[in-house]
TIRO-2110 file (N, C-alpha, C; in Angstrom, 1 decimal):
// TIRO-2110
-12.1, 17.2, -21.1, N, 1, A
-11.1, 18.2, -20.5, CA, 1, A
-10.0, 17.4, -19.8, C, 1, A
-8.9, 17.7, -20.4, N, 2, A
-7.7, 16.8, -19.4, CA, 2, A
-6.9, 17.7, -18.4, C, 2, A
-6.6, 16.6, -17.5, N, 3, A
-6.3, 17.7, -16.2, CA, 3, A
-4.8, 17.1, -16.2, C, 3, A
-3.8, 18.0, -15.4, N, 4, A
-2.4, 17.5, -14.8, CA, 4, A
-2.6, 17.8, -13.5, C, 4, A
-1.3, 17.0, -12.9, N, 5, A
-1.3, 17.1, -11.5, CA, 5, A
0.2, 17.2, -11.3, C, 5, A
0.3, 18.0, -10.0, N, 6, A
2.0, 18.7, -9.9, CA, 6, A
2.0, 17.5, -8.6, C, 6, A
3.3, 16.9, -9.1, N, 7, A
3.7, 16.0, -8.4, CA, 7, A
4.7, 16.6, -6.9, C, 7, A
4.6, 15.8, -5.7, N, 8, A
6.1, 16.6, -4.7, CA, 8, A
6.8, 17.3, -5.5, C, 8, A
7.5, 16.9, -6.3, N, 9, A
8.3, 17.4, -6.8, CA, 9, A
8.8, 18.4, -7.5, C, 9, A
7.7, 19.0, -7.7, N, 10, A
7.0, 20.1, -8.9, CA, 10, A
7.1, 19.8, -10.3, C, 10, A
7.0, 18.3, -10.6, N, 11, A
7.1, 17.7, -11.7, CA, 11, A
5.6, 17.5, -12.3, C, 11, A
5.3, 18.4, -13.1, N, 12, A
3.0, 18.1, -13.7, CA, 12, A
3.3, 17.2, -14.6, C, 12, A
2.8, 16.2, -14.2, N, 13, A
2.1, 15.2, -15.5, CA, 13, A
0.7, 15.2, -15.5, C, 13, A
0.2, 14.6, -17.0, N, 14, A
-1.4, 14.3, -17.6, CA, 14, A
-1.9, 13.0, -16.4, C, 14, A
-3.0, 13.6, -16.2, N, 15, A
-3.7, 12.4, -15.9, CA, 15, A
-3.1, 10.9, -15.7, C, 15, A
-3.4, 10.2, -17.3, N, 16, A
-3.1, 9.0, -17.6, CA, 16, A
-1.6, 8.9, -17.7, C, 16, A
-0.6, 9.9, -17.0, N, 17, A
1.0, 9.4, -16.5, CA, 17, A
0.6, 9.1, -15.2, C, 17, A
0.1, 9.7, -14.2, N, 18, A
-0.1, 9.8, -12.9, CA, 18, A
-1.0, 7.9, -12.5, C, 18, A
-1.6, 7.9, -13.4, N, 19, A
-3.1, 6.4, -13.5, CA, 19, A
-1.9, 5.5, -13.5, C, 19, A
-0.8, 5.8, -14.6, N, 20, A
-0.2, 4.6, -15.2, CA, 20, A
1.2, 4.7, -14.0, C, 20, A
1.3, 5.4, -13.6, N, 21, A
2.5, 4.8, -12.6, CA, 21, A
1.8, 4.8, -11.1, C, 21, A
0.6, 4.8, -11.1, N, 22, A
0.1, 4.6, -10.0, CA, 22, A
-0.3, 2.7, -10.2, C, 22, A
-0.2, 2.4, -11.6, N, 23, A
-1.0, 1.3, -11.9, CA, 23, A
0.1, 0.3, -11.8, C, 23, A
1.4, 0.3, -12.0, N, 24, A
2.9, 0.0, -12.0, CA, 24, A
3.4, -0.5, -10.9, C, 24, A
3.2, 0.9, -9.8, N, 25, A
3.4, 0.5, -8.5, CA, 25, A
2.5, -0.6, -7.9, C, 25, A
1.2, -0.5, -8.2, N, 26, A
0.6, -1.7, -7.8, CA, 26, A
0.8, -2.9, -8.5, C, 26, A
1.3, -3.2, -9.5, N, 27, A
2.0, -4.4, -9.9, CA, 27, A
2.9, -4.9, -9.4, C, 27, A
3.2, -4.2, -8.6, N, 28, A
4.6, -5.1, -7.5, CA, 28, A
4.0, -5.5, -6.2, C, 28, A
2.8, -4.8, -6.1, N, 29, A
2.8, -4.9, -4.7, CA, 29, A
2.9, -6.4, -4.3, C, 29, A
1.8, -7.2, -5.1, N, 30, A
1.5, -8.6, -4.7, CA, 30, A
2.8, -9.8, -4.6, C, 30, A
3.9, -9.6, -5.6, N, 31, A
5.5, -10.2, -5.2, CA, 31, A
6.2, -9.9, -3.8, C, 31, A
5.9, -8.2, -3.6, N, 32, A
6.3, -7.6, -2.8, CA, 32, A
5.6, -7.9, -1.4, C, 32, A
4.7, -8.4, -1.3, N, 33, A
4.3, -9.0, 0.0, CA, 33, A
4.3, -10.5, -0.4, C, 33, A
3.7, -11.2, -0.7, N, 34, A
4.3, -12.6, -1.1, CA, 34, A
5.9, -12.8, -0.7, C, 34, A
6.7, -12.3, -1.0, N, 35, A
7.9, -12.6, -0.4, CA, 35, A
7.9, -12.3, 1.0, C, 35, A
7.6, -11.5, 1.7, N, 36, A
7.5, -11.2, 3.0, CA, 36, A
6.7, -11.9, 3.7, C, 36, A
5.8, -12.4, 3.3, N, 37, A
5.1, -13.3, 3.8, CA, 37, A
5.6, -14.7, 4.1, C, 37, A
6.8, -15.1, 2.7, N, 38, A
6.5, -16.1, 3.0, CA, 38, A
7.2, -16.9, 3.9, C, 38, A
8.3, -16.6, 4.9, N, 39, A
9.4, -16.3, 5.8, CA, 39, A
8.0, -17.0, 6.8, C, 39, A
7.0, -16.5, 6.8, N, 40, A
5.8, -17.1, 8.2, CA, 40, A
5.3, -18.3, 7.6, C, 40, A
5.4, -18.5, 6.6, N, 41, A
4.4, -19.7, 6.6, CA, 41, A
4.4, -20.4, 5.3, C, 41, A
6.2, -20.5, 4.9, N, 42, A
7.1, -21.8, 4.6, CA, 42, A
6.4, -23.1, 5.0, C, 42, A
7.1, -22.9, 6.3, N, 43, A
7.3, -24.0, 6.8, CA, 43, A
5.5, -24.8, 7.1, C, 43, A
4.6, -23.9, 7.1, N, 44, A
3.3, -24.7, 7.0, CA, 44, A
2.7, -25.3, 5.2, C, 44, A
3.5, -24.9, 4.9, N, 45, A
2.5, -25.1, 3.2, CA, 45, A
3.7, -26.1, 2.4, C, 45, A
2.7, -27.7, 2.2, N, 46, A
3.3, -28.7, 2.0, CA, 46, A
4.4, -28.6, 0.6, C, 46, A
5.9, -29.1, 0.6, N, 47, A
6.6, -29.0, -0.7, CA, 47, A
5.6, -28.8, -2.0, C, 47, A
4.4, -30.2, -1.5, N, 48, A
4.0, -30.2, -3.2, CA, 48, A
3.1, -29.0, -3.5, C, 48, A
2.6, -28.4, -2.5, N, 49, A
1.7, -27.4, -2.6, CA, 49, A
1.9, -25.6, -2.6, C, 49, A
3.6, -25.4, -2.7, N, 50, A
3.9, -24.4, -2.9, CA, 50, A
3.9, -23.4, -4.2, C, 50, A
4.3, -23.9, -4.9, N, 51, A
4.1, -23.6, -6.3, CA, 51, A
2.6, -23.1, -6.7, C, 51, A
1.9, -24.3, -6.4, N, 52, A
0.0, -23.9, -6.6, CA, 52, A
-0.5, -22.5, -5.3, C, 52, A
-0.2, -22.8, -4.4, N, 53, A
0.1, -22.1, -3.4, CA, 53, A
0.5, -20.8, -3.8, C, 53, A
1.4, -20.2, -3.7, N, 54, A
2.4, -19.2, -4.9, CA, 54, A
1.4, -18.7, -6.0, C, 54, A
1.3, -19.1, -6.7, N, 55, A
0.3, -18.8, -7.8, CA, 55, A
-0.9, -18.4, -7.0, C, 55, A
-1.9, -19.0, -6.5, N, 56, A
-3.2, -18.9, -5.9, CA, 56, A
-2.8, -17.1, -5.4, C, 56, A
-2.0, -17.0, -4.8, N, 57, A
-1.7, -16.3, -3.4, CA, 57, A
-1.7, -14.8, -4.5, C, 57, A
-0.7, -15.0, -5.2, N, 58, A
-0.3, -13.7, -6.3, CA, 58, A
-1.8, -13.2, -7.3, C, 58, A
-2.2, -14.2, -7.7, N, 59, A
-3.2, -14.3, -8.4, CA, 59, A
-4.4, -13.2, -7.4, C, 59, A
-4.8, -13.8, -6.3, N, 60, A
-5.4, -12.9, -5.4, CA, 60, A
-5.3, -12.2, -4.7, C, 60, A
-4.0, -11.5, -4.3, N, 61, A
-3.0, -10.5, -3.6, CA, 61, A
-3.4, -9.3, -5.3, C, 61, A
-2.9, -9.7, -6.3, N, 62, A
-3.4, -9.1, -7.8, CA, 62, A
-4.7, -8.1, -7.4, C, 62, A
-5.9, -9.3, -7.4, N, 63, A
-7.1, -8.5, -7.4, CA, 63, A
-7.2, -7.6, -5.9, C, 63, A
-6.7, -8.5, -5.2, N, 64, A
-6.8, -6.9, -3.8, CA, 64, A
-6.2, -6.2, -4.1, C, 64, A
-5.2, -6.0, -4.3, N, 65, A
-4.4, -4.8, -5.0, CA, 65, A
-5.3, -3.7, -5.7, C, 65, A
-5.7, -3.9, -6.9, N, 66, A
-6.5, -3.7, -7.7, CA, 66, A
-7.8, -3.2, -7.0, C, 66, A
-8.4, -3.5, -6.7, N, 67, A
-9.5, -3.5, -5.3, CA, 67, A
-9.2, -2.1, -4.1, C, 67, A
-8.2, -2.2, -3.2, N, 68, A
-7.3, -1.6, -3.0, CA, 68, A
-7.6, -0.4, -3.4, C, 68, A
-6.8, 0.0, -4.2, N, 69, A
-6.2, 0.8, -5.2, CA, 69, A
-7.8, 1.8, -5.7, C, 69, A
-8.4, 1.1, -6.3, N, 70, A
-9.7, 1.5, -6.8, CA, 70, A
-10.5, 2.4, -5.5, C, 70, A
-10.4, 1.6, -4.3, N, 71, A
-11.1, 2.3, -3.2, CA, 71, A
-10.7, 3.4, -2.9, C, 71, A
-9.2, 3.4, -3.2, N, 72, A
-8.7, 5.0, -2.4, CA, 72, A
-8.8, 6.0, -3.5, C, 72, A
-9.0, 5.6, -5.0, N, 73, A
-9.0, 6.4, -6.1, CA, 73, A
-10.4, 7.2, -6.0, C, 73, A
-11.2, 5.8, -5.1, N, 74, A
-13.0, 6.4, -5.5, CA, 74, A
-13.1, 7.8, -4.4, C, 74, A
-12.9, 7.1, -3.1, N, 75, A
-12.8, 8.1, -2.1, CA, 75, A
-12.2, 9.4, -2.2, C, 75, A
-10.9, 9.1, -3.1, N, 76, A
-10.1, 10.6, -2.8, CA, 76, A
-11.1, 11.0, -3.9, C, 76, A
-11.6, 11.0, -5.1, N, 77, A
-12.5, 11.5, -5.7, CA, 77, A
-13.9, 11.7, -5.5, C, 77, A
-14.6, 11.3, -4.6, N, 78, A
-15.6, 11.6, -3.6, CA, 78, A
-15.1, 12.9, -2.8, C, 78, A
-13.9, 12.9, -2.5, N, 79, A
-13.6, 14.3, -1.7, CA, 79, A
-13.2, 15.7, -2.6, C, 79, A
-13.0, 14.8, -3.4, N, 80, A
-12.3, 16.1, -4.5, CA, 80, A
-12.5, 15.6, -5.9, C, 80, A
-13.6, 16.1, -6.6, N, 81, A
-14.3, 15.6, -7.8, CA, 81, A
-13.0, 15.9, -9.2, C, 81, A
-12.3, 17.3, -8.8, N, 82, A
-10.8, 16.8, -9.7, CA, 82, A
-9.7, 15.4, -9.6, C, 82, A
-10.0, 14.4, -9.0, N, 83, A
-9.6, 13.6, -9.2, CA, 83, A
-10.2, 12.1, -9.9, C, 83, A
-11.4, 12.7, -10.3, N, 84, A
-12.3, 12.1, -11.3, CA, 84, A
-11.5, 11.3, -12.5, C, 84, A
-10.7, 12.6, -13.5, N, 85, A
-10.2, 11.9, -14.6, CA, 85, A
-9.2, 10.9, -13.9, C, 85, A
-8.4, 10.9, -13.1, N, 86, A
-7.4, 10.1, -12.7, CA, 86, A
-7.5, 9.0, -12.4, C, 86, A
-9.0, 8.4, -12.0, N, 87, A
-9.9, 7.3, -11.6, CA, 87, A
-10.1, 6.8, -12.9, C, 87, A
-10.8, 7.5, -13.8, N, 88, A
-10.9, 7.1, -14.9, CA, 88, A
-10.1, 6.4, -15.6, C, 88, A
-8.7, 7.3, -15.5, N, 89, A
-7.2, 6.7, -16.5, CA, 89, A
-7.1, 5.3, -15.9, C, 89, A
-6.9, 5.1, -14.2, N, 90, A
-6.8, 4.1, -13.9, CA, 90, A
-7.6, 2.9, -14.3, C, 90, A
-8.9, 3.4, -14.7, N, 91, A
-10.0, 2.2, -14.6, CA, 91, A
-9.1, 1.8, -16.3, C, 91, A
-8.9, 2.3, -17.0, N, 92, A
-8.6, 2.2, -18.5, CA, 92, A
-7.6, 1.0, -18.0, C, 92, A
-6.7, 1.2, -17.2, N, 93, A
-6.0, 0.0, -17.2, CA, 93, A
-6.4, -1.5, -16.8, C, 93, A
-7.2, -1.1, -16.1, N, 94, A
-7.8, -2.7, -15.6, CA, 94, A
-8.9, -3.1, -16.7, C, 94, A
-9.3, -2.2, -17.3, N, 95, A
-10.7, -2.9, -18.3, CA, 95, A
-10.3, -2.5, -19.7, C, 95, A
-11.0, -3.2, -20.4, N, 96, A
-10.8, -3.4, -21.9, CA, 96, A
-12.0, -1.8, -21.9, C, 96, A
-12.0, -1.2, -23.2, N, 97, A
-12.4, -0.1, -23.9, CA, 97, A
-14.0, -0.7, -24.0, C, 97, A
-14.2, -1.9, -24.6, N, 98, A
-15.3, -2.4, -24.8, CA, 98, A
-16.1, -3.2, -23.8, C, 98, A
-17.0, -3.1, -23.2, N, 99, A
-17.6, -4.2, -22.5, CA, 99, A
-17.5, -5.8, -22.8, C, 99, A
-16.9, -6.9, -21.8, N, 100, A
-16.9, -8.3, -22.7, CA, 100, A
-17.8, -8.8, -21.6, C, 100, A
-17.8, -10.2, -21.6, N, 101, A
-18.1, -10.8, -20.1, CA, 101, A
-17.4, -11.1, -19.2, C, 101, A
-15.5, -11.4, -19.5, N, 102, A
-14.3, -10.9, -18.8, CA, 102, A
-14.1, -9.9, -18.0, C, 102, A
-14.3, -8.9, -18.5, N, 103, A
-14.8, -7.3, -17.8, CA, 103, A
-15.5, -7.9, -16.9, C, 103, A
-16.7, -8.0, -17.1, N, 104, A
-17.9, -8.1, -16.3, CA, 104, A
-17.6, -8.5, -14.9, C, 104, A
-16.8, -10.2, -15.2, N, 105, A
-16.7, -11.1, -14.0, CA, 105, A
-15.1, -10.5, -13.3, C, 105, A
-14.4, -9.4, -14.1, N, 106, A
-13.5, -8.8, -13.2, CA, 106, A
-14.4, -8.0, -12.8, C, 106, A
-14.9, -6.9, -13.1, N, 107, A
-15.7, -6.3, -12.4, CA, 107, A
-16.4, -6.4, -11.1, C, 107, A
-17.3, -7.8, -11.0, N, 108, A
-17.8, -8.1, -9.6, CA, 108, A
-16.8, -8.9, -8.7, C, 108, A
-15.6, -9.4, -9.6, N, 109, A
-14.6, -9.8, -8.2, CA, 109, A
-14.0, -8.4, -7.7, C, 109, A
-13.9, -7.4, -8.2, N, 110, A
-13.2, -6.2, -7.6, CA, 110, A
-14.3, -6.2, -6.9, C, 110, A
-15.5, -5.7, -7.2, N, 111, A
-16.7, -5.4, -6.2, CA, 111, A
-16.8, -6.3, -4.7, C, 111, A
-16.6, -7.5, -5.3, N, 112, A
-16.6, -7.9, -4.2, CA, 112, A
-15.4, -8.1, -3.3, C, 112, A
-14.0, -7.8, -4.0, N, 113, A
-12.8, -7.8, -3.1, CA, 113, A
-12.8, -6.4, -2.3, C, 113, A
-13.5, -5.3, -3.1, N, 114, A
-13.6, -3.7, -2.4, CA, 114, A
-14.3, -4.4, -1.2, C, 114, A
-15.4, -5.0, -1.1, N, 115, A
-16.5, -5.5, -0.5, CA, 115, A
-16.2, -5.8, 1.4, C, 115, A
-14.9, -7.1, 0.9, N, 116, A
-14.3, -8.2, 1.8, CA, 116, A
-12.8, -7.0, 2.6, C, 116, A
-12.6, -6.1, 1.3, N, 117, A
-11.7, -4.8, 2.4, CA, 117, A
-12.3, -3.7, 3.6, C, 117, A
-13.7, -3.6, 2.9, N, 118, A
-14.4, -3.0, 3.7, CA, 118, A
-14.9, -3.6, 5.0, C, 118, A
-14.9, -5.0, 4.9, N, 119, A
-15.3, -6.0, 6.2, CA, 119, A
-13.9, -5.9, 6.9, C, 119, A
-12.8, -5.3, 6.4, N, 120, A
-11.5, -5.4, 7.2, CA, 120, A
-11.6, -4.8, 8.2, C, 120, A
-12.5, -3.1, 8.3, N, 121, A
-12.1, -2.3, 9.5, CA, 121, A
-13.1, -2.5, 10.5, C, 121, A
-14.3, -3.6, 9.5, N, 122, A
-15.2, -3.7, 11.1, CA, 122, A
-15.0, -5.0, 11.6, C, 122, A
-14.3, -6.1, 10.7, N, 123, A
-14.2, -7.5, 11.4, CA, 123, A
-13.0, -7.3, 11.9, C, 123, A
-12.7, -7.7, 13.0, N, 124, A
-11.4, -8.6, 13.8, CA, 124, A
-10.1, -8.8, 12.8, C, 124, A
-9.2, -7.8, 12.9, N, 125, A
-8.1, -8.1, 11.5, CA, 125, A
-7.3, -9.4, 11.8, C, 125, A
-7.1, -9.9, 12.9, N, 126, A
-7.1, -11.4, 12.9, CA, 126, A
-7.9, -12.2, 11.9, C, 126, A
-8.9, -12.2, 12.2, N, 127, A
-10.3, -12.9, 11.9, CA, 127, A
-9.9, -12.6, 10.1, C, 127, A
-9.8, -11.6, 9.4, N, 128, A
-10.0, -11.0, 8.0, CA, 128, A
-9.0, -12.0, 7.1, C, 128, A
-7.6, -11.8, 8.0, N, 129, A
-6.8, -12.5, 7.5, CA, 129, A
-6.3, -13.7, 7.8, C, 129, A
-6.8, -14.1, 8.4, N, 130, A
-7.4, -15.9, 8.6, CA, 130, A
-8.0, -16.3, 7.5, C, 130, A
-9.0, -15.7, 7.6, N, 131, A
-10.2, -16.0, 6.6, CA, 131, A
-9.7, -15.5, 4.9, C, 131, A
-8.8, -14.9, 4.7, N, 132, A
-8.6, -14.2, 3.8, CA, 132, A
-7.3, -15.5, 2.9, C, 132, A
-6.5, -16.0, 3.8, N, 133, A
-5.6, -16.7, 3.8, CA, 133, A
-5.7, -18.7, 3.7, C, 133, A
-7.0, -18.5, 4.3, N, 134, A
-7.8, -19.8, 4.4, CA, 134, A
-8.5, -19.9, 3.1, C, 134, A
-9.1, -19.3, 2.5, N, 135, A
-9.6, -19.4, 0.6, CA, 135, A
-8.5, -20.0, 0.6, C, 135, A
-7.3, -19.6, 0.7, N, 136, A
-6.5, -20.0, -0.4, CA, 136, A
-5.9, -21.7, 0.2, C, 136, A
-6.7, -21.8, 0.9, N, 137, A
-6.3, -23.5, 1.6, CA, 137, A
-5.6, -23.5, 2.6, C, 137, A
-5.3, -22.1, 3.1, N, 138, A
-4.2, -22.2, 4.1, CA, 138, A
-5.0, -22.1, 5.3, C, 138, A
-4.7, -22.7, 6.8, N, 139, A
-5.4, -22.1, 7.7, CA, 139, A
-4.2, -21.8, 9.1, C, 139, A
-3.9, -20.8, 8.5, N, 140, A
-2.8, -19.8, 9.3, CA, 140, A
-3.2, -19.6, 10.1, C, 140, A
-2.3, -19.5, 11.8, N, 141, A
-3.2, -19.3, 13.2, CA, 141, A
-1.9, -18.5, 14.3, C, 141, A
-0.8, -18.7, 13.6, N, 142, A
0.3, -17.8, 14.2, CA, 142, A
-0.2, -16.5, 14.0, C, 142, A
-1.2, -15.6, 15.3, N, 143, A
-0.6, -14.2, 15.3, CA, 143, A
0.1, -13.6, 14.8, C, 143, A
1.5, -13.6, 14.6, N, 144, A
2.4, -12.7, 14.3, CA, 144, A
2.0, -12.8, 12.5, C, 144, A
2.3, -13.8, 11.9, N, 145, A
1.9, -14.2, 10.9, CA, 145, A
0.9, -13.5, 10.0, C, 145, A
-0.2, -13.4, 10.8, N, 146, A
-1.4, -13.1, 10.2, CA, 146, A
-1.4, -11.4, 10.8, C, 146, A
-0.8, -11.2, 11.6, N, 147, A
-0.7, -9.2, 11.6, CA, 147, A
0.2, -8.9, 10.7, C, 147, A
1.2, -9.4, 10.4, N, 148, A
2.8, -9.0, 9.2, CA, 148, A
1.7, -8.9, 8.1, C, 148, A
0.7, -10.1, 7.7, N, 149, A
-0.4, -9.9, 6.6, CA, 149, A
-1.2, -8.8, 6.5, C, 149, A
-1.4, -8.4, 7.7, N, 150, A
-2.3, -7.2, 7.7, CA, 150, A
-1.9, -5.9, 7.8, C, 150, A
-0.3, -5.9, 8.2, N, 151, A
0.6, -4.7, 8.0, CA, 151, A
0.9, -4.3, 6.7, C, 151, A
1.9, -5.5, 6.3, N, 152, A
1.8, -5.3, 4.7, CA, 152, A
0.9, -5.2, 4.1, C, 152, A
-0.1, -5.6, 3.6, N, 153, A
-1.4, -4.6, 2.8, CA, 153, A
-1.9, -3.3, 3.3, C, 153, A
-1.8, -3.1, 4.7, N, 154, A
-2.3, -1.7, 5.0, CA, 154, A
-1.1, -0.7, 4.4, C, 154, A
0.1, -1.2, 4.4, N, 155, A
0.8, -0.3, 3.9, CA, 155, A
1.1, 0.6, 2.8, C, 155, A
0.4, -0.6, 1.9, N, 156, A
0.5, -0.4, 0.7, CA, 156, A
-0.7, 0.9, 0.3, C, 156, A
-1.7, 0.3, 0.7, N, 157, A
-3.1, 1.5, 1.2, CA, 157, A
-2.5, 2.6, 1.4, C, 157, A
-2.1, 2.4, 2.7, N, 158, A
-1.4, 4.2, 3.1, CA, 158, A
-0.1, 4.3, 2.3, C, 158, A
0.6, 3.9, 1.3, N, 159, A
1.7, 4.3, 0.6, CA, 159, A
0.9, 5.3, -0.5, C, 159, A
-0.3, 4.4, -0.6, N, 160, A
-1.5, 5.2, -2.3, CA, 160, A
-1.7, 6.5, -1.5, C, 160, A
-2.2, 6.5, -0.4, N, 161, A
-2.7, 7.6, -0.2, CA, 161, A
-2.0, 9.0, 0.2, C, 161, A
-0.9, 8.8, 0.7, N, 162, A
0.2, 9.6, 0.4, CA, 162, A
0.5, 10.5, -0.3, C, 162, A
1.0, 9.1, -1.7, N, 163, A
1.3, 9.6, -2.7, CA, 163, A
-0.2, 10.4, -3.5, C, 163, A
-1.2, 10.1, -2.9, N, 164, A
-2.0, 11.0, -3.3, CA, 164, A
-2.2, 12.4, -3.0, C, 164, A
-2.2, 12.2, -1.7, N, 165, A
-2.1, 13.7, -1.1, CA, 165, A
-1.1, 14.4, -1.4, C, 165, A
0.1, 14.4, -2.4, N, 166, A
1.2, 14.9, -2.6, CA, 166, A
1.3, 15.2, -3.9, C, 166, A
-0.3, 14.7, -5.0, N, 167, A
-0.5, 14.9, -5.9, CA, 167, A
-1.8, 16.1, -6.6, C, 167, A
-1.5, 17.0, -6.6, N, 168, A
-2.3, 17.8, -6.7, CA, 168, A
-3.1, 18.0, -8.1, C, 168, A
-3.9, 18.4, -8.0, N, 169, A
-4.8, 18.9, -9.9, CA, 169, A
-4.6, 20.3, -9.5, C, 169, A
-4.0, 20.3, -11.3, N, 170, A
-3.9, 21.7, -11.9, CA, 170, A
-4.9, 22.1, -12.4, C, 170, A
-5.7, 21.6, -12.7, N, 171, A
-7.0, 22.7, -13.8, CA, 171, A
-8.1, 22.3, -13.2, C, 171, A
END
């Protein structure tokens, strides 16, 4: 059964338009905070190690995203089982049609990045994004630094969910 959804606007698209510019917007996110980020913490990450740095950062800002993204799709479909197919379309984007072992080992990094977001609202958001920022070699300790980190990703959260609540199922 395929469902549409009336956008703000009173614009209805299928499902898999709604997955796919929901999937779009989260493609920017991780540039989109990497740049804003990086204004804090330049000046700590060595010339030779920016570049690797940069990469690492995008690479795993990616899978939160992704992560992210997945959480608020599951929940708003936990509340409202018409947003089932839309979960779906999305998952089509992140995974191959077929089961590989690629799949697989994205699969348990999402699980486990859903996992490490979920430890966001009970650990210390200092503490998350310390620790979140430190994987990546860095050990960030400027306050301001490490809340701008935790602003920017929550934003992005509440920008999905928004736009969720503003998207309705037709059938």
């Amino acid at each position: 059964m395929s469902i549409s959804f009336a956008i703000r606007d009173g614009t209805v698209l299928p499902a898999h338009e709604v997955a796919l510019g929901i999937y779009l917007l989260m493609l920017n996110e991780p540039q989109q905070i990497f740049d804003r980020m990086w204004k804090f913490i330049e000046p700590n990450i060595p010339t030779d190690r920016r570049a690797q740095f940069e990469a690492n950062f995008l690479e795993r800002m990616q899978l939160y995203s992704e992560a992210a993204t997945l959480r608020v799709l599951i929940k708003t479909k936990d509340n409202d089982k018409r947003y089932e197919p839309l979960l779906l379309e999305f998952e089509n984007y992140l995974f191959p049609r077929e089961p590989t072992d690629e799949a697989q080992k994205k699969l348990d990094a999402l699980r486990f990045a859903m996992a490490d977001i979920q430890t966001h609202s009970t650990n210390p958001q200092l503490a998350w994004a310390h620790d979140w920022l430190l994987q990546l070699g860095h050990d960030e300790t400027n306050p301001a630094a490490l809340m701008a980190f935790i602003q920017m990703f929550a934003a992005e959260t509440q920008r999905l969910r928004k736009l969720l609540k503003e998207t309705i199922p037709m059938n």
